[in-house]
C-alpha positions, 0 to 999 in steps of 0.5 A: 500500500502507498506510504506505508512503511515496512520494518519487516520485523528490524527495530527503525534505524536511519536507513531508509529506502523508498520504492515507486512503481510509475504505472498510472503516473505522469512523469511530470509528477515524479520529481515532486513525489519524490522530493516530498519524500526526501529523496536525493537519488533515483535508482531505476532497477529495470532491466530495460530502461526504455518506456513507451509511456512518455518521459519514463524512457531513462534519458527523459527521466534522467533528465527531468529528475536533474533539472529538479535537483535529484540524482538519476541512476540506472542500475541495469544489472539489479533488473528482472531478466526477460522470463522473469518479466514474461512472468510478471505479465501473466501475473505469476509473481512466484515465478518471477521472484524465483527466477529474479533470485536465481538469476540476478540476486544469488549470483556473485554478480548480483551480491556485488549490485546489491552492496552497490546498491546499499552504498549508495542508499547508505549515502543518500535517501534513494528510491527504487523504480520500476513500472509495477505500481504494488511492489509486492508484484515486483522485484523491488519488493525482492530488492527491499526484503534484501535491503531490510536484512542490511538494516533498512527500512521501507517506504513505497511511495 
């Protein structure tokens, strides 16, 4: 649910993440939602940093996030490969958790991504996108029940 904040059973500490999925958004309403929120930093975690939804393709996005002061990164290794995502349209986020796991998170590579990650959540407030408006459909809510074993807490926004 929007603006909840998820524990996941770890006592708050300053180490917050927030996550926002952009379906049904406009893409001029993002800096400010996530401005409101005191994010710094805007870490897009898809595979494919393209949209057909106009200003959510990553230069137009990148761009617009640094004309209102924020931080844009893509961290394209953290996305959900091809099948995964395949799975995730025919509505069988089972099957895209466990492939997003075994393909991307529990990897060598993938444990490298999420310290990157980490750190850069460590050194500033950052936020999570992807498309999926309920983060409990996407692997942004893989990503943050990671992040909440480091300490962190969640905000999807």
């Amino acid at each position: 649910m929007p603006g909840l904040t998820h524990e996941f059973g770890h006592a708050a500490v300053n180490k917050q993440i927030f996550t926002i999925g952009y379906e049904g958004l406009d893409s001029e309403h993002v800096p400010g939602i996530l401005s409101a929120a005191g994010v710094a930093v805007l870490a897009d975690v898809r595979a494919v940093a393209n949209s057909r939804k106009r200003g959510f393709s990553k230069g137009a996005l990148g761009s617009a996030l640094r004309d209102s002061g924020l931080g844009y990164t893509h961290l394209r290794s953290l996305g959900t490969p091809k099948s995964g995502r395949l799975a995730a349209r025919a509505g069988d986020s089972a099957l895209m958790r466990r492939i997003y796991c075994e393909e991307v998170l529990d990897t060598a590579a993938g444990q490298a991504s999420l310290d990157d990650l980490a750190a850069l959540a460590e050194a500033a407030p950052l936020c999570l996108l992807c498309f999926e408006r309920d983060p409990a459909f996407c692997h942004r809510r893989v990503l943050t029940e990671r992040l909440a074993e480091r300490g962190f807490t969640v905000r999807d926004l």
